[in-house]
C-alpha positions as CSV (number, residue, x, y, z in Angstrom):
1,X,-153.1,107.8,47.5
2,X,-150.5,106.6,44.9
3,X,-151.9,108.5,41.6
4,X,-149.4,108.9,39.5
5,X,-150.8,106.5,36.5
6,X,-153.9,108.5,36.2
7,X,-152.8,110.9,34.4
8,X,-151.1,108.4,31.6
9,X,-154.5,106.1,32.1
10,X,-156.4,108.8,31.3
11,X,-154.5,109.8,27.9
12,X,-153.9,106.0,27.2
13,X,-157.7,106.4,25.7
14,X,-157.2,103.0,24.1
15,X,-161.0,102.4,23.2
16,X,-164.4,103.0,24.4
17,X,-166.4,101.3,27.0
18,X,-170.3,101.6,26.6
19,X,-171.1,104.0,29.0
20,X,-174.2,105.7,30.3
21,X,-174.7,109.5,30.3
22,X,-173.4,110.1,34.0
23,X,-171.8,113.2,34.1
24,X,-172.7,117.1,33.2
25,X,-174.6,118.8,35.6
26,X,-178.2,118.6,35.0
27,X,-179.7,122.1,34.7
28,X,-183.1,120.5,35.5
29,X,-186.7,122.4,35.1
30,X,-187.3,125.4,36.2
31,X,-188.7,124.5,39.5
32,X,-186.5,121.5,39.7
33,X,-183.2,121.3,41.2
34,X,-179.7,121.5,39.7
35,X,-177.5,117.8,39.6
36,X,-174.2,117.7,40.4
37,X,-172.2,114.5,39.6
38,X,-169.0,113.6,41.5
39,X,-166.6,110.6,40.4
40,X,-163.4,109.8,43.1
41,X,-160.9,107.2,42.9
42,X,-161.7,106.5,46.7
43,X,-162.5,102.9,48.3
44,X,-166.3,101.7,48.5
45,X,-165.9,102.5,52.7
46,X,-164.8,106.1,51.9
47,X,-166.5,106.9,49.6
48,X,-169.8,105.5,51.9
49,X,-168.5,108.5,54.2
50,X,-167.9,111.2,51.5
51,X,-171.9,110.6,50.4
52,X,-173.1,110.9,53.6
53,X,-170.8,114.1,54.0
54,X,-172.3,115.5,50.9
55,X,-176.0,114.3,52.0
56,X,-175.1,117.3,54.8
57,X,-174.8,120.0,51.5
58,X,-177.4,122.4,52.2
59,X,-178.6,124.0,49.1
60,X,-182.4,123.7,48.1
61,X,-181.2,123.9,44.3
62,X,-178.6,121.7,44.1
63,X,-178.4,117.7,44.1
64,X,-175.5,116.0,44.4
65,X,-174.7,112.8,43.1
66,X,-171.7,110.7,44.0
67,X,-170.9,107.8,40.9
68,X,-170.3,104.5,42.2
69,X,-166.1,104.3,40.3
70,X,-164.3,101.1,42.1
71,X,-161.0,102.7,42.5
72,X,-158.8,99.7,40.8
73,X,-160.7,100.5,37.6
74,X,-160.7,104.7,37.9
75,X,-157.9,105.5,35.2
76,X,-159.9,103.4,32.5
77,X,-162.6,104.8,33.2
78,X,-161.4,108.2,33.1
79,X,-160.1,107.7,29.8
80,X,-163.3,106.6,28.4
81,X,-165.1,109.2,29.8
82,X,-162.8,111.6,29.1
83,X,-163.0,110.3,25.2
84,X,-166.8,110.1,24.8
85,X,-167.1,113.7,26.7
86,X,-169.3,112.4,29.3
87,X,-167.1,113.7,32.5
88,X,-168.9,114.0,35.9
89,X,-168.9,117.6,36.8
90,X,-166.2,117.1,39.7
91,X,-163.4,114.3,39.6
92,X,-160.9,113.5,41.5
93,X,-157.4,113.9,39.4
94,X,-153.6,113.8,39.2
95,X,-151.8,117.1,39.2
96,X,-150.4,115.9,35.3
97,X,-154.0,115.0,34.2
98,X,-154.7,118.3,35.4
99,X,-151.8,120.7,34.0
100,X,-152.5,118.0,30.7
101,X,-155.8,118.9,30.6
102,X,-156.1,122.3,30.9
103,X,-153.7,122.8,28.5
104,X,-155.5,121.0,26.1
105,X,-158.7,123.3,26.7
106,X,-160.6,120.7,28.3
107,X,-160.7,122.1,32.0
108,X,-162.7,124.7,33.8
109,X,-160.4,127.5,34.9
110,X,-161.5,128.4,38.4
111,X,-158.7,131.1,39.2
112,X,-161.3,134.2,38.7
113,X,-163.5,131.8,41.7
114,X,-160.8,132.0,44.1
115,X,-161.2,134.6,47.0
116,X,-162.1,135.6,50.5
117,X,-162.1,133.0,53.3
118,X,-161.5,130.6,49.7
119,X,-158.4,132.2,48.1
120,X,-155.8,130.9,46.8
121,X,-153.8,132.0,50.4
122,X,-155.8,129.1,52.2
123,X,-154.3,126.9,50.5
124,X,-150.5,125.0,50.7
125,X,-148.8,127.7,48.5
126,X,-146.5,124.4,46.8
127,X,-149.6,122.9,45.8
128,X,-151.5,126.4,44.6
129,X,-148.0,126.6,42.7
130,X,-148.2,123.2,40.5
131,X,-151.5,123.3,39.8
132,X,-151.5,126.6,37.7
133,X,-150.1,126.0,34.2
134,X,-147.6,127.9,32.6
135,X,-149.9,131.2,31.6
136,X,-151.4,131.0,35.1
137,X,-154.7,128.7,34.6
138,X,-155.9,126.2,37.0
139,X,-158.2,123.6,35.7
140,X,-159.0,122.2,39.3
141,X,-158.0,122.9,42.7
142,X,-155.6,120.6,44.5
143,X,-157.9,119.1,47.6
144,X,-155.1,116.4,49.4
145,X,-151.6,116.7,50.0
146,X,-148.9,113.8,49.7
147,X,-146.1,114.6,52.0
148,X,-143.4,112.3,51.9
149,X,-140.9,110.6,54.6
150,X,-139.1,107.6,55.9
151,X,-140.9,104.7,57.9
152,X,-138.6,103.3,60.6
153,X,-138.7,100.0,62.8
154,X,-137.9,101.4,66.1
155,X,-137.5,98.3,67.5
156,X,-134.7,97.1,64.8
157,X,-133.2,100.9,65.6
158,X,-132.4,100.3,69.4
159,X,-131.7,96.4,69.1
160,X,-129.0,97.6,66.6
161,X,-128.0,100.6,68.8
162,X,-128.7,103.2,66.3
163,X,-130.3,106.6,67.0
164,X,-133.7,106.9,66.0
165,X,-134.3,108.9,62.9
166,X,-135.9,112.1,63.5
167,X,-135.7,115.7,61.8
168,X,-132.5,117.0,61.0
169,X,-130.5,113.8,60.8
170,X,-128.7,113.0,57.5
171,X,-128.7,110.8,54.3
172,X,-124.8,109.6,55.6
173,X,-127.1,108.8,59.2
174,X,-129.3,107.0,56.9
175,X,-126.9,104.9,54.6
176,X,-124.9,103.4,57.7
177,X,-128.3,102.8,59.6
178,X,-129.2,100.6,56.8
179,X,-126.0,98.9,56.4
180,X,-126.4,98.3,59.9
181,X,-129.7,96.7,59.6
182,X,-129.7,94.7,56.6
183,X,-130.0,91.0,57.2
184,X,-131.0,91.8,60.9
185,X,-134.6,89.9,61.4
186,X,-134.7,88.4,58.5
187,X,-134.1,91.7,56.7
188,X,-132.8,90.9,52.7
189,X,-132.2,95.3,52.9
190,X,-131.8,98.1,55.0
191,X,-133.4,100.7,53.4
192,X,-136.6,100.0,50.6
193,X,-136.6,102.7,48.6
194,X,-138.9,102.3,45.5
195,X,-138.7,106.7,45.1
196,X,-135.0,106.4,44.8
197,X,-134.4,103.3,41.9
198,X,-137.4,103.5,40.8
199,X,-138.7,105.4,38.0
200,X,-139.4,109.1,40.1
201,X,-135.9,107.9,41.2
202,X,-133.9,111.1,39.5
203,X,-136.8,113.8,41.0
204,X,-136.3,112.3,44.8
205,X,-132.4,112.3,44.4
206,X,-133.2,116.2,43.8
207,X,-133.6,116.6,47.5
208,X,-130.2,115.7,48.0
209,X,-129.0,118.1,45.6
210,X,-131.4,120.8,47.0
211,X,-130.3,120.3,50.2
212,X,-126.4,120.4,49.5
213,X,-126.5,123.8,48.0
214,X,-126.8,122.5,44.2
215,X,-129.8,122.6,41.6
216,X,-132.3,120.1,41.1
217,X,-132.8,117.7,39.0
218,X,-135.4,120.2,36.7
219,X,-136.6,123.7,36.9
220,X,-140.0,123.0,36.7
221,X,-141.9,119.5,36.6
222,X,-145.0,121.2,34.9
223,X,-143.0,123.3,32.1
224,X,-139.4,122.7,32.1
225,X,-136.7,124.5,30.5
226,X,-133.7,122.1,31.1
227,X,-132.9,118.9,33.6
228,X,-129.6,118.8,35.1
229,X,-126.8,117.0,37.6
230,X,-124.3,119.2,39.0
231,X,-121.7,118.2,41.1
232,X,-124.2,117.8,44.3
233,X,-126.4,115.9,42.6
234,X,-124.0,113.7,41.1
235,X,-122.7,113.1,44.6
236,X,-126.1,111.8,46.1
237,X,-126.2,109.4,43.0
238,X,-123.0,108.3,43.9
239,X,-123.9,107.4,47.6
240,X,-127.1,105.8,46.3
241,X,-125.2,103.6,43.7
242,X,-122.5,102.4,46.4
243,X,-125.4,101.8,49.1
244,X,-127.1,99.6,46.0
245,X,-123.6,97.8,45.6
246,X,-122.9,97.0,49.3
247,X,-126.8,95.9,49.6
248,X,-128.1,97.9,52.0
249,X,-130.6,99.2,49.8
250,X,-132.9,97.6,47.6
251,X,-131.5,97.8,43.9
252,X,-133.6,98.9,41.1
253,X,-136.5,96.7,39.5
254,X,-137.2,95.6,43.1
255,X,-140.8,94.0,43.8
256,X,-142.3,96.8,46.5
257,X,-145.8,95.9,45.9
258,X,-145.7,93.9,49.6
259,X,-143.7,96.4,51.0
260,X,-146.1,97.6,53.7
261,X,-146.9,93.9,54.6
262,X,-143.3,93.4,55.2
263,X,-142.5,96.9,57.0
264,X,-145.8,95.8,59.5
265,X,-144.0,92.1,59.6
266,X,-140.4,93.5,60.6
267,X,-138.8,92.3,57.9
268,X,-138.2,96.0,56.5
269,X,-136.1,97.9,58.9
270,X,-136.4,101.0,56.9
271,X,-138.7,102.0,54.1
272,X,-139.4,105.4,51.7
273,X,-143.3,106.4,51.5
274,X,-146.2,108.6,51.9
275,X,-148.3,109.6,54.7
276,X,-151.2,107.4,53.6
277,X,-149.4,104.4,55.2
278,X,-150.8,105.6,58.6
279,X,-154.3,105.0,58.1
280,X,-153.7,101.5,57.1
281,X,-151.4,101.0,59.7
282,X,-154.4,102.1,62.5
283,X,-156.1,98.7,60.8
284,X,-153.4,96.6,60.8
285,X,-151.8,97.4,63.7
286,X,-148.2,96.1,62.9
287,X,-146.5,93.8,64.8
288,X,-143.3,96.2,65.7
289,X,-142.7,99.7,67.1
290,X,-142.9,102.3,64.3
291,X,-142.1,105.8,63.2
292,X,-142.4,108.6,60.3
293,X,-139.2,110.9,59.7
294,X,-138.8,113.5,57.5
295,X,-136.2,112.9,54.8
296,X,-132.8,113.1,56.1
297,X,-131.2,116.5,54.3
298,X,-127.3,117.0,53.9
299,X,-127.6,120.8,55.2
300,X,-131.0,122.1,54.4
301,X,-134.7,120.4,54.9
302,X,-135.9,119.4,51.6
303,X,-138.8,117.4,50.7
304,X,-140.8,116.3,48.0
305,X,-144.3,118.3,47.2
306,X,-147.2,116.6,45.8
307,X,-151.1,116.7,45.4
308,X,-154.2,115.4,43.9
309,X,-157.3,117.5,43.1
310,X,-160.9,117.7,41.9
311,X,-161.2,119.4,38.4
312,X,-164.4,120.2,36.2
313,X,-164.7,119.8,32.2
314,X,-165.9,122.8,30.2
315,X,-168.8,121.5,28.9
316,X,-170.3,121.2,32.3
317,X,-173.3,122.7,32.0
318,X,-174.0,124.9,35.5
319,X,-170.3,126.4,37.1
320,X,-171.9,128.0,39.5
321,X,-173.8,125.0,41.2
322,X,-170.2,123.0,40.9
323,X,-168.0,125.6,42.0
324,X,-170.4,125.2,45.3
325,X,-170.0,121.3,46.0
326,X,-166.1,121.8,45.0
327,X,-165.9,124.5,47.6
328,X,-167.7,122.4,50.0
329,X,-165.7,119.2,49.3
330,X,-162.6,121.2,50.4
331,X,-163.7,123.3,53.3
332,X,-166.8,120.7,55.1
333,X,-166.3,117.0,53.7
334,X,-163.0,116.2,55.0
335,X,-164.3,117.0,58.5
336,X,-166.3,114.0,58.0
337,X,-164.4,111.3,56.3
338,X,-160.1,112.2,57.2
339,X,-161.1,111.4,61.1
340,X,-162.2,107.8,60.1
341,X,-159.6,107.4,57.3
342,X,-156.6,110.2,58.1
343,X,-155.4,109.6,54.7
344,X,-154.0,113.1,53.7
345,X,-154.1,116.5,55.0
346,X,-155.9,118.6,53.4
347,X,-154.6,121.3,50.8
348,X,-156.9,123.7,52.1
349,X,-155.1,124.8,55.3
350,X,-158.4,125.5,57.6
351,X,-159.8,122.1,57.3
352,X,-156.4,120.7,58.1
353,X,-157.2,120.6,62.0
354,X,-159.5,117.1,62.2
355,X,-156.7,115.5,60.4
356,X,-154.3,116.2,62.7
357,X,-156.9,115.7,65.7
358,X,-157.6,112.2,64.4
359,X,-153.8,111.3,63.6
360,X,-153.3,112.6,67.3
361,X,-155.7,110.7,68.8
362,X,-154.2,107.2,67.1
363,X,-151.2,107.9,68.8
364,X,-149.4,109.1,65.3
365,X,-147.2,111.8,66.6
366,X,-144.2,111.4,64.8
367,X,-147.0,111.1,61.5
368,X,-147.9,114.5,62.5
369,X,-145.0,116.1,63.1
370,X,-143.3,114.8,59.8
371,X,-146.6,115.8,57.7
372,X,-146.1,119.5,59.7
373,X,-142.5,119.6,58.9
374,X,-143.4,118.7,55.0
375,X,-145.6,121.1,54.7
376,X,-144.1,123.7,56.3
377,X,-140.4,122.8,54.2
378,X,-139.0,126.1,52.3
379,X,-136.9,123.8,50.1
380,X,-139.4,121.3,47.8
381,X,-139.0,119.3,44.6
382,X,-141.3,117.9,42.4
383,X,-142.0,114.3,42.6
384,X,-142.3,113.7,38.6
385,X,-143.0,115.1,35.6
386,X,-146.4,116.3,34.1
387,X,-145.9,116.9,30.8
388,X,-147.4,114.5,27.9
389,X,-144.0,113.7,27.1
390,X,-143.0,111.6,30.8
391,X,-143.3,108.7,30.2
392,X,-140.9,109.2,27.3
393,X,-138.6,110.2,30.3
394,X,-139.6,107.1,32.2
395,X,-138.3,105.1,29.2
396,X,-135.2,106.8,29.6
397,X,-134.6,106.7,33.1
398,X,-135.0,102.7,32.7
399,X,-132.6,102.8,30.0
400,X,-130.4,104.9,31.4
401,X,-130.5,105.8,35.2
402,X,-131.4,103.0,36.4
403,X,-128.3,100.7,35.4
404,X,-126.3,103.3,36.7
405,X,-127.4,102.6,40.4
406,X,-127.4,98.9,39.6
407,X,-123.7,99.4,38.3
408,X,-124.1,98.5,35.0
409,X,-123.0,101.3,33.6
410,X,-120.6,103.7,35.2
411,X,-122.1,107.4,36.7
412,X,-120.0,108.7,34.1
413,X,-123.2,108.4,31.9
414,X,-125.0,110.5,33.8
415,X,-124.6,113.5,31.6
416,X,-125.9,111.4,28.8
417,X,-129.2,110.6,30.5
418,X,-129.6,114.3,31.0
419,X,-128.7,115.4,27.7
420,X,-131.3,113.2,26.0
421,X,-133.5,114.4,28.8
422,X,-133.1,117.8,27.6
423,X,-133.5,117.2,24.4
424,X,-137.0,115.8,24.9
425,X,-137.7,119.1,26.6
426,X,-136.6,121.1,23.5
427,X,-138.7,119.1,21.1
428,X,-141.7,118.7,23.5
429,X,-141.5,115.0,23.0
C-alpha cells in the first residue's frame, strides 16, 4: 500500500514504451456492449480476486476489463500511458497524482456524480477532504484508506517490564520504552521509524505539534500557504534528535527495506507503519507476540491521514458506463477481495464492515481497534506533500532536516529549512 512514488513516477515521463491501445472505454456498436478498462497497482493474487469480483458486475451493456499491470512496474507504466494518452478508463492512483492531475486538466471531475446512498457523506470526510483540489474539483475518488500506527513486540514489552502500548500513552512512554529495548534480543534499536528520519519525516513530527496545542508543520499538503515550527514542534524535533543521539532510535538514511522481516524475527522491538502489515503478517505468521497502537499523542489523539484512489482521464470516451464500475469497485468489490487480503479499510464507510469482520476473525483486534481509532481521530496531518514541487522539498529535507536529527547540524537551523520551505511555496517551485 506504500504509493507515494506514483505520483513522481508518473510525472517522471522519461520516454515512451511501445504500448498497445489498452485504455478508453470502447463505445462499441450499437447492439454491442460498452468496454470498460481498469489498471491497479495490485499483486497478480489480488488482482485474480478483483476480476472475479468484477465478473459479478451486472450490467448487460457494460464489459469490464481488468489490464494485467505487475505492480513493481505500475509507476512506469503510468507515465507512459499517461504521455501517449492511452489511460485505462479507471486507475488506481496516489492522492498527488490525483490533485497533480486534475489540476493540469487531465482528470474527470466526478463531484456533480456524488449523491444519495454514494455522496460524498459515505465517505471518510479526511479523505473526501484531500482529494478535492483547491477550487473544489475531484479528479477521482479516494477507494482505501492508510491509517497509520506503531507495531510492538509484546513479548520484548513484558520481558523488559514495560507497559504495553495502547491508546492514550505518550511519545515520552514511547522514547523510554525504546531506550529500554534497544540491544535487547539482538535489537541494534528501539524504535524503527523510517516516517520520522525519513523524508515524510517533518509531516509525521506534525502530530506531535498537533497534539501539544501548536501548528503543524503546513496548512495544507495539497495547496499550502506557509510551513512552519513553533515552539511545540521544535520540541518533538528535539526529543527525536536526542532519542537519535542516545540510539534508541534508528538515525536517518537507515536501511528499512527488511524491516517487517526483522519486526516478524524479533529483532525490532518497536517499529512505525501502516495497517497493510497485517495482511502479510496472517502469511507469515511471525515468530513473536504482536500488536498495533495508535501513535502515542502528548495531550490530544493525532494521526496521520492518507488515501489512494481510482481516477478517470477526460478523454474517456463513455462517463457514464465508468462512473458505474467506479461506483461498484467502491461499494461491492472489496466485499470480495479485503476478506482474503485485509489490506485497507475502505474509504467508503458502508463497505468498511468485511474488513473489519475479516481482521476480526484473524485474531487482529488491536489492528482493528487502532484502524477505528485512526479513522475516527478529530486531529489529522497530512503525510506529505502533493504539489509538483515535493520532491524539491524532499531535496531539502535531506539537506537540511535530516542532519539535524543526525546532529550534524544544530536544531537551531530549523527555521532555515522552513524558510527555504516557504519560499518554494511562494514561487510554486
Amino acid at each position: 500500500m506504500n504509493t507515494k512514488l506514483i505520483g513522481a513516477a508518473a510525472l517522471a515521463c522519461a520516454g515512451l514504451l511501445t504500448l498497445s491501445a489498452c485504455s478508453g472505454s470502447d463505445s462499441g456498436s450499437s447492439d454491442g456492449p460498452v468496454t470498460v478498462t481498469v489498471m491497479t497497482w495490485e499483486s497478480t493474487q489480488t488482482n485474480a480476486v478483483i476480476k472475479k469480483a468484477l465478473a459479478s458486475f451486472a450490467d448487460p451493456n457494460i464489459k469490464v476489463e481488468l489490464l494485467d499491470t505487475p505492480s513493481g512496474q505500475y509507476g512506469d507504466k503510468l507515465s507512459s500511458l499517461t504521455q501517449a494518452k492511452k489511460l485505462p478508463d479507471l486507475f488506481w492512483c496516489g492522492n498527488d497524482t490525483e490533485q497533480q492531475y486534475t489540476q493540469q486538466g487531465l482528470l474527470v471531475d466526478w463531484t456533480s456524480k456524488l449523491g444519495g446512498d454514494f455522496g460524498a457523506d459515505k465517505f471518510v470526510g479526511s479523505a473526501i477532504e484531500n482529494w478535492k483540489t483547491a477550487d473544489g474539483q475531484m479528479g477521482g475518488l479516494p477507494s482505501l484508506m492508510n491509517t497509520y500506527g506503531v507495531w510492538y513486540n509484546a513479548d520484548a514489552f513484558t520481558a523488559a517490564g514495560l507497559t504495553i502500548p495502547k491508546d492514550g500513552w505518550t511519545w515520552d512512554e514511547m522514547y523510554t520504552a525504546a531506550t529500554k529495548l534497544t540491544g535487547k534480543n539482538g535489537a541494534k534499536y528501539g524504535l524503527v521509524a523510517d516516517q520520522l528520519t525519513g523524508p515524510d519525516g517533518p509531516f509525521t513530527m506534525s502530530m506531535y505539534a498537533v497534539s501539544a496545542g501548536g501548528a503543524p508543520f503546513t496548512d495544507n499538503v495539497n495547496h499550502p500557504t506557509k510551513a512552519e515550527a513553533d515552539a511545540k514542534y521544535t520540541e518533538g524535533v528535539q526529543k527525536l534528535t536526542d532519542a537519535v543521539k542516545n540510539g534508541s532510535v534508528a538515525p536517518p538514511g537507515y536501511d528499512a527495506s527488511n524491516a517487517q522481516s526483522l519486526f516478524a524475527a524479533g529483532k525490532i522491538p518497536m517499529m512505525f507503519g501502516g495497517q497493510w502489515l497485517a495482511a502479510g503478517f496472517q502469511v507469515d505468521k511471525p515468530k513473536v507476540k504482536y500488536g498495533f497502537a495508535p501513535f502515542p499523542q502528548v495531550t490530544t489523539p493525532a494521526t496521520l491521514y492518507d488515501s489512494v484512489g481510482i481516477c478517470t482521464p477526460q478523454y474517456t470516451k463513455d462517463q457514464d458506463a465508468t462512473f458505474k464500475v467506479l461506483q461498484y469497485i467502491n461499494t461491492k468489490v472489496w466485499d470480495a477481495v479485503l476478506p482474503e487480503s485485509p489490506v485497507a479499510p475502505p474509504a467508503y464507510t458502508p463497505a468498511q464492515a468485511g474488513y473489519f469482520d475479516a481482521l476480526t476473525k484473524a485474531q487482529q483486534t488491536t489492528v482493528v481497534d487502532t484502524v477505528k481509532a485512526d479513522l475516527a481521530a478529530e486531529k489529522t496531518v497530512g503525510v506529505r506533500f502533493t504539489t509538483q514541487w515535493a520532491q524539491q522539498v524532499g531535496d531539502l529535507t535531506t539537506a537540511e532536516y535530516q542532519p539535524i536529527l543526525s546532529g550534524k547540524k544544530p536544531i537551531t537551523n530549523l527555521p532555515t529549512y522552513i524558510e527555504k520551505i516557504n519560499t518554494l511555496i511562494k514561487s510554486g517551485g
